[in-house]
DOMARVEX-9011 format. One line per 4 residues: their letters; for each residue x, y, z of C-alpha. Coordinates in steps of 0.001 Angstrom, whole numbers, m for minus. Each point is the difference from the previous one (the first is absolute). Example, Ala and Ser with C-alpha at 12.3 -4.5 7.8 and 13.67 -1.06 7.14 Angstrom:
BEGIN
AS = 12300 m4500 7800 ~ 1370 3440 m660
END
This chain:
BEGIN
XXXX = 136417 107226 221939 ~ m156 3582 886 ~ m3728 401 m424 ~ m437 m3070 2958
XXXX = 1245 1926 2225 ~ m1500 3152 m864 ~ m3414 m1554 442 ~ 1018 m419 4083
XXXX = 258 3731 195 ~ m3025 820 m2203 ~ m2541 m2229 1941 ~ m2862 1187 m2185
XXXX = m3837 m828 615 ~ m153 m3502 1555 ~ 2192 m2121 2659 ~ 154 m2469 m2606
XXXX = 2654 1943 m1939 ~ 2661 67 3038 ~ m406 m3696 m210 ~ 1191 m171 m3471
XXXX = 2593 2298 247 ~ 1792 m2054 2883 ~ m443 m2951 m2408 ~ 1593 1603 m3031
XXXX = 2582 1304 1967 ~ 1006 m3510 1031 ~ m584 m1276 m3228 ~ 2203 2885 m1343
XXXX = 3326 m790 2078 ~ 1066 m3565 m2126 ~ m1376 1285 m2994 ~ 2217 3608 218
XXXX = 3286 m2627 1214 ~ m1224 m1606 m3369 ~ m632 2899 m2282 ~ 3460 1267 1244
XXXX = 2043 m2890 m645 ~ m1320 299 m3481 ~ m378 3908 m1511 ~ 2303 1639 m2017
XXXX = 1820 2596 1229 ~ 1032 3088 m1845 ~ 3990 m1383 246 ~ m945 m3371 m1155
XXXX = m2058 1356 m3018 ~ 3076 2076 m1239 ~ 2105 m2775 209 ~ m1707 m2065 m1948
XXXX = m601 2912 m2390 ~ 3594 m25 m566 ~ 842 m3247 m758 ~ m2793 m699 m2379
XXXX = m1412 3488 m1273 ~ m244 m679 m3646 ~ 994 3874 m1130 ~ 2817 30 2355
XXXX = 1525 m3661 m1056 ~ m528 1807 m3862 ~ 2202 3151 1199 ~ 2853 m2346 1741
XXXX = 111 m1910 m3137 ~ 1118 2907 m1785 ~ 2361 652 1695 ~ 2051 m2789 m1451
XXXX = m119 1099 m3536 ~ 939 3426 1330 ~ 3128 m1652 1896 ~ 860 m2013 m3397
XXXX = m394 2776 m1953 ~ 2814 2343 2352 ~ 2447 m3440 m402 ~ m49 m175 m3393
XXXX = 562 4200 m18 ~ 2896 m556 2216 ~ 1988 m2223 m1970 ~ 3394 1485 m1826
XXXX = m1713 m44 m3466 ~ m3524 m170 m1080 ~ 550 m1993 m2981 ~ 1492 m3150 254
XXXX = 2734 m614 m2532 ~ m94 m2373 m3489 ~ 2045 m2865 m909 ~ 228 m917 m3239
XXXX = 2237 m3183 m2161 ~ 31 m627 m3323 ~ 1167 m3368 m1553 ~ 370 m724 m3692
XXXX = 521 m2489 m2424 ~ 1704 725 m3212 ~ 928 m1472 m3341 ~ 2845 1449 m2097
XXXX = 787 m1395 m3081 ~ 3478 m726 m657 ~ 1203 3 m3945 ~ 762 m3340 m1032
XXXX = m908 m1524 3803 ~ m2509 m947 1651 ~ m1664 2268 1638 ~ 631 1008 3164
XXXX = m1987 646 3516 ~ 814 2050 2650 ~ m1657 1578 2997 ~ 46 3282 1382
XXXX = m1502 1419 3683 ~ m379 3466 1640 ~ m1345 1074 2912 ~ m891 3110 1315
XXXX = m1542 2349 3284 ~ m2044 2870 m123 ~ m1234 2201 2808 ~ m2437 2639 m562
XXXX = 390 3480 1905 ~ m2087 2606 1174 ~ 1646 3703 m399 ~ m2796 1951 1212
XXXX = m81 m698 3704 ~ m2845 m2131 7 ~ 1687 m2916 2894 ~ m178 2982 2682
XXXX = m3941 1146 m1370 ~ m1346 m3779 197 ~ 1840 m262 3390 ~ m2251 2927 1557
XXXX = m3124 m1088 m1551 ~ 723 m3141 1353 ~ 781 1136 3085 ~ m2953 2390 145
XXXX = m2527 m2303 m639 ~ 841 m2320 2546 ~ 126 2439 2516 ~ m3165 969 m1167
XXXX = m1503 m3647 m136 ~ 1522 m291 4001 ~ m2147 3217 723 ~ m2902 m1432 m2004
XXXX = m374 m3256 2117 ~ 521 2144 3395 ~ m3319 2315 m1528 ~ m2013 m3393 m1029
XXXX = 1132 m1666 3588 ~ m1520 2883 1711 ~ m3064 387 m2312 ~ m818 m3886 865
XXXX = 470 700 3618 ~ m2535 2859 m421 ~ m2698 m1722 m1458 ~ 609 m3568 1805
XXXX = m678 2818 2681 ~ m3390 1793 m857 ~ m1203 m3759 m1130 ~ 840 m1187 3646
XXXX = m1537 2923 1189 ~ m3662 m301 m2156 ~ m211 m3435 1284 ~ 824 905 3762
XXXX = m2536 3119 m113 ~ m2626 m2600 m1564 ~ 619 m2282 3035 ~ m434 2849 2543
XXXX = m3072 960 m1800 ~ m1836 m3261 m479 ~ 935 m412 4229 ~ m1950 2983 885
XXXX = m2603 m689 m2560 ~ m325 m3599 1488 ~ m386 1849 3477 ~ m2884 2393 m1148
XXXX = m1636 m3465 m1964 ~ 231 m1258 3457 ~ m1795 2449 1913 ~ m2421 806 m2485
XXXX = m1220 m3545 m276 ~ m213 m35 4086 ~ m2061 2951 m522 ~ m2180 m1829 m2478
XXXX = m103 m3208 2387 ~ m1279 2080 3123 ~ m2922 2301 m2097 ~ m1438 m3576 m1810
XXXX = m734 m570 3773 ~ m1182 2983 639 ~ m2606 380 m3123 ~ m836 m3619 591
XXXX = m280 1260 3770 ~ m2057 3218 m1505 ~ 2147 2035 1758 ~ 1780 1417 m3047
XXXX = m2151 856 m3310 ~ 637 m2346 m3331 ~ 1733 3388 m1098 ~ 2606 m378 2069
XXXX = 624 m4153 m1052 ~ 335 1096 m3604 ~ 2422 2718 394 ~ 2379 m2523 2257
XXXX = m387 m2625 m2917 ~ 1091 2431 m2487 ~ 2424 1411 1971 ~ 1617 m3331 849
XXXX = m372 m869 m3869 ~ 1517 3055 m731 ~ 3007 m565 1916 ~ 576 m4164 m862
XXXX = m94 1550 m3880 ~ 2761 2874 736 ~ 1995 m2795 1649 ~ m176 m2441 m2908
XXXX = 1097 2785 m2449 ~ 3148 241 2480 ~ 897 m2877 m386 ~ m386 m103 m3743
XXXX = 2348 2792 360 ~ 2511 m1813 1965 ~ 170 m2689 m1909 ~ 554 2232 m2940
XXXX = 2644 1716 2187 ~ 2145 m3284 1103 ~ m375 m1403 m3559 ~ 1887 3024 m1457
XXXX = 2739 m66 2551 ~ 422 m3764 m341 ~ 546 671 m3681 ~ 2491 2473 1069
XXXX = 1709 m1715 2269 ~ m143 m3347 m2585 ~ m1557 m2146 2122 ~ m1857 m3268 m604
XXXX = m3262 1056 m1766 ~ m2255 m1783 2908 ~ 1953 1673 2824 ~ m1666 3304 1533
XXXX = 2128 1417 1882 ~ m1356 1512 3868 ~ 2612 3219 922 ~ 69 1112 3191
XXXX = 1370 3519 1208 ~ m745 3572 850 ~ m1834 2055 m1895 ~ 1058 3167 1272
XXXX = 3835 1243 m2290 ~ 3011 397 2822 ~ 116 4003 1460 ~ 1598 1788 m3288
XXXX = 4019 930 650 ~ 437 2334 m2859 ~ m715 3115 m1200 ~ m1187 1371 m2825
XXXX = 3434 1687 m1019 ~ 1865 m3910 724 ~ m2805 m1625 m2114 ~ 1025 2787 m2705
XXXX = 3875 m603 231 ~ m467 m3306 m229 ~ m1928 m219 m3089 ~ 2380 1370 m1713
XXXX = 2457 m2612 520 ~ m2899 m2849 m367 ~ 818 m3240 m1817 ~ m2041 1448 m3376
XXXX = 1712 3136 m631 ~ 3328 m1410 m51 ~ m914 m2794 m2395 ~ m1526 2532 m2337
XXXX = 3189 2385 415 ~ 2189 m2980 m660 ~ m2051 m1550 m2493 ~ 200 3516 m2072
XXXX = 4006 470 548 ~ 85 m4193 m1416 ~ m2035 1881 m2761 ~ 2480 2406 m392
XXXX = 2568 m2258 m521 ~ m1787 m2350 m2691 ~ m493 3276 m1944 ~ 3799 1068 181
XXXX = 612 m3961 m1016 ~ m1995 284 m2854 ~ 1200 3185 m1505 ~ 3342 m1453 734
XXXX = m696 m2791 m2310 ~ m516 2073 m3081 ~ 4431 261 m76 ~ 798 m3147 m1239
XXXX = 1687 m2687 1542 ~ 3733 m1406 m1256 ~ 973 m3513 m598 ~ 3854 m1306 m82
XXXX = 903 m2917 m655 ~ 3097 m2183 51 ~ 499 m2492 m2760 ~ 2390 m3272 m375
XXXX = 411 m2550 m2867 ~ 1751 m1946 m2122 ~ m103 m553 m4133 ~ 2027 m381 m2984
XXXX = 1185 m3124 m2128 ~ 2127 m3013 1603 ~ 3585 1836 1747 ~ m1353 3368 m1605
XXXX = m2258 m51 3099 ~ m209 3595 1353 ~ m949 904 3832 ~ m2898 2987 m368
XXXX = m953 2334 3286 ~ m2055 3120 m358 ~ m1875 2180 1754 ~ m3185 1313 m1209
XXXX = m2391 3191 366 ~ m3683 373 m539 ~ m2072 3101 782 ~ m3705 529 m948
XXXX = m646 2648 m1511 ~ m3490 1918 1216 ~ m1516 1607 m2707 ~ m3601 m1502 82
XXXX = m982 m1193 3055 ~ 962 2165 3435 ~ m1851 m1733 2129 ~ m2974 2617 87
XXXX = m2504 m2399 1307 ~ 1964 m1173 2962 ~ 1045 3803 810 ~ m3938 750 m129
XXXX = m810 m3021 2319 ~ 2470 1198 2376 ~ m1375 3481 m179 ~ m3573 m1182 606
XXXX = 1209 m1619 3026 ~ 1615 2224 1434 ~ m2907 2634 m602 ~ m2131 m2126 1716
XXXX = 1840 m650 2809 ~ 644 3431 364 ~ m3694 727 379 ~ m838 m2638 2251
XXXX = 2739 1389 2363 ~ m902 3585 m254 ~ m3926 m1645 117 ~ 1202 m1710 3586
XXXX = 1778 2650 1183 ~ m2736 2581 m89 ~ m3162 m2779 1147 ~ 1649 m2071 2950
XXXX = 136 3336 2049 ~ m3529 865 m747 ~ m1086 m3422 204 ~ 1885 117 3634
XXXX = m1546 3317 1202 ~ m3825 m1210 m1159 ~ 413 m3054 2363 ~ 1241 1483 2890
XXXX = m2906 2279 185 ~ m1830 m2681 m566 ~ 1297 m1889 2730 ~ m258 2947 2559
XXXX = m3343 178 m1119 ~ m969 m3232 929 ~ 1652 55 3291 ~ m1553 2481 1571
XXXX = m2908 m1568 m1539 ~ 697 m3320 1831 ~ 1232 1747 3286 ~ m3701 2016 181
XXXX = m1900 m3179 m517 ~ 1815 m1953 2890 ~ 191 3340 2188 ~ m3623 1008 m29
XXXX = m2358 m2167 m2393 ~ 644 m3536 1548 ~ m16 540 3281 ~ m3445 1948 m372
XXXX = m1289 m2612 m1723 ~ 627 m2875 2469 ~ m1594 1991 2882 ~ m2655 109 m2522
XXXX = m706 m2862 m438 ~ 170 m1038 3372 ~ m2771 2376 904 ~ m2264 m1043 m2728
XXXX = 299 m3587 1253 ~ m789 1045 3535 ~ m2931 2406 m1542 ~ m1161 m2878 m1984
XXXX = 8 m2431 3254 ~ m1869 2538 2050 ~ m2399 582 m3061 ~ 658 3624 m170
XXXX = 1114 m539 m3744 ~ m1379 m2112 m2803 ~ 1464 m2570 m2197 ~ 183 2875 m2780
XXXX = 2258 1979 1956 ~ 1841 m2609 971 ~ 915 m1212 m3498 ~ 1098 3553 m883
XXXX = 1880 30 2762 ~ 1850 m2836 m639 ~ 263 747 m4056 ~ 1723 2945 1070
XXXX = 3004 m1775 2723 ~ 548 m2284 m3406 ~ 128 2997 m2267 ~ 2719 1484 1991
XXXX = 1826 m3287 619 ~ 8 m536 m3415 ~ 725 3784 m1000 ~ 3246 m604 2620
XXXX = 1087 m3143 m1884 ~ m335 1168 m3364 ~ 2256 3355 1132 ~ 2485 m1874 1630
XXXX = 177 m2319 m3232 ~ 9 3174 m2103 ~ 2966 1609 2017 ~ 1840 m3699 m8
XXXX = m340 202 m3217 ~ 1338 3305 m1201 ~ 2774 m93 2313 ~ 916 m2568 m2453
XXXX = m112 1623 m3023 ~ 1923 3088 1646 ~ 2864 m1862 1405 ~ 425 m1738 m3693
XXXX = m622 3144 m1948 ~ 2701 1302 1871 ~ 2180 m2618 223 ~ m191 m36 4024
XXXX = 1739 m3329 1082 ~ m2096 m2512 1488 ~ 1187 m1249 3600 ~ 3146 m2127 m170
XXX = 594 1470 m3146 ~ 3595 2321 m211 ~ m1074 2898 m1690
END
């Protein structure tokens, strides 16, 4: 209840206002003790995040046909070899006799080969692609920490917003209170009522389109966070990001070795591979096969083995359209790399000018605007008391303390927020995080 206590210090136009800001101070002590016990913070948000973030639950479930797919690549032979048995009934006719019936079996094995090195090109992809799945999830992990982030952030600068808007609504309607007296006293001209209704009007509708906005806000990151649809969640934490400790050169380095860049590196070399696979599967593969059985007439039964051969012979079909698949993918994963390589620096240089931008932006509000403004206002509301200024300049005055309030929030929101996007574009670990 920041603005409560704010309205102590201010002690604008009539005693009346001191009053109320001792009583919303003690008002504001069980309800802060409650407010606390129940915001989000930015640690709790992220954990929930994780275990429940729909596109991150999608990524980890990948990663189990990924892991299938490198066990069935590791395994001695790719195809799994044929039994086959044969039983027969025969007749043979016997001159003179009856005729007679015998039965004859064989059994045999087969196991297909491949001669063209394709076990040790399925084995990479295999490999690659998990990798590159692992690297994936890291990227998507951080990328839901980074927006669970700026959400918790909108709704945190909304709260801070609709507090000092709730202080101005306070005063201005004071204002109001004291000049109805003073036109019905005649001391103050109708003039002067209106503009304190409108004023006061004014500043209930900005409030009520904050907190249109806020509920907006906490909707979306109670979506995020997949929470019960009725639950709005409160956060509570600074708005301010922590004193940078990097440089630009770290922020550089370290984008190079982010999360993205090595899935799209590994997911072209798995690329690779599947192309080299494919191309290997134009030579065709060999079959042997061992053979067993037994035929023949009564005691002229004879005991068969044999061993068998098959090769397919490629003459009309070379497996173009899996070779031009494989191509395709690799070509695109090729310029997605190159694509990544060539717009995460950029991306990472843009932001942090961005960034120092909007800190020196922040440091020249709190450093010279603010503090101006306060002793401002304090003067108009003595000015006002002593009728030296009229309710005119006194609104202005005051329009102009929320103006810079607000222009501080919105900065400090706006810096929050693209320290965000500049620690994940360059894949900058979060704290606790190993990097």
């Amino acid at each position: 209840m920041w603005f409560c206590s704010t309205l102590a210090v201010v002690r604008p136009w009539r005693r009346a206002v001191g009053i109320v800001a001792g009583a919303c101070v003690a008002l504001a002590l069980p309800l802060a003790s409650a407010q606390a016990a129940t915001a989000l913070t930015l640690e709790e948000a992220w954990r929930l995040a994780e275990a429940a973030n729909p596109t991150l639950r999608s990524t980890q479930a990948r990663l189990l046909a990924a892991e299938g797919e490198l066990a069935d690549a590791r395994s001695l032979l790719w195809n799994n070899p044929e039994f086959s048995a044969e039983r027969l009934r025969r007749s043979v006719p016997q001159p003179g006799l009856a005729t007679e019936k015998q039965r004859d079996w064989s059994a045999g094995l087969a196991q297909t080969f491949e001669v063209a090195g394709q076990p040790g090109y399925r084995r990479e992809a295999a490999t690659q692609e998990l990798a590159g799945l692992q690297a994936t999830l890291q990227e998507t992990r951080r990328q839901v920490r980074a927006e669970i982030e700026q959400r918790f952030v909108r709704v945190l600068a909304l709260q801070m917003r609709i507090a000092t808007e709730a202080e101005a609504l306070k005063l201005v309607e004071d204002a109001a209170a004291a000049v109805r007296k003073r036109v019905a006293a005649g001391e103050d001209s109708r003039l002067d009522g209106n503009l304190a209704i409108v004023e006061a009007e004014r500043g209930r509708n900005q409030l009520a389109a904050l907190h249109e906005q806020l509920t907006e806000a906490r909707v979306e990151l109670g979506s995020a966070l997949q929470l019960v649809p009725d639950h709005l969640p409160e956060v509570a934490g600074n708005l301010m990001p922590a004193t940078p400790r990097y440089s630009l050169e770290e922020l550089l380095a370290t984008a190079g070795q982010r999360p993205q860049l090595r899935a799209l590196a590994l997911r072209e070399a798995a690329a690779a591979k599947r192309l080299g696979l494919e191309r290997a599967a134009v030579y065709p593969d060999i079959t042997v096969g061992v053979n067993v059985g037994r035929e023949g007439p009564g005691e002229a039964r004879e005991k068969l083995v044999g061993v068998s051969l098959s090769l397919p012979l490629p003459l009309f079909r070379r497996n173009a359209a899996g070779i031009g698949r494989a191509t395709t993918e690799l070509t695109q994963a090729q310029i997605e790399r190159q694509a990544a390589d060539r717009d995460v620096p950029a991306l990472v240089r843009a932001l942090w000018r961005n960034v120092e931008s909007l800190r020196a932006r922040v440091k020249r509000l709190e450093d010279n605007v603010l503090t101006s403004l306060d002793q401002n206002q304090r003067l108009s509301a003595t000015s006002y008391r002593a009728g030296e200024i009229g309710l005119l300049q006194l609104i202005v005055v005051n329009r102009q303390v929320l103006d810079g309030r607000r222009d501080l929030i919105e900065a400090r929101s706006d810096l929050r927020l693209s320290t965000i996007a500049l620690e994940a574009a360059a894949g900058w670990p979060a704290a606790g995080e190993e990097q």
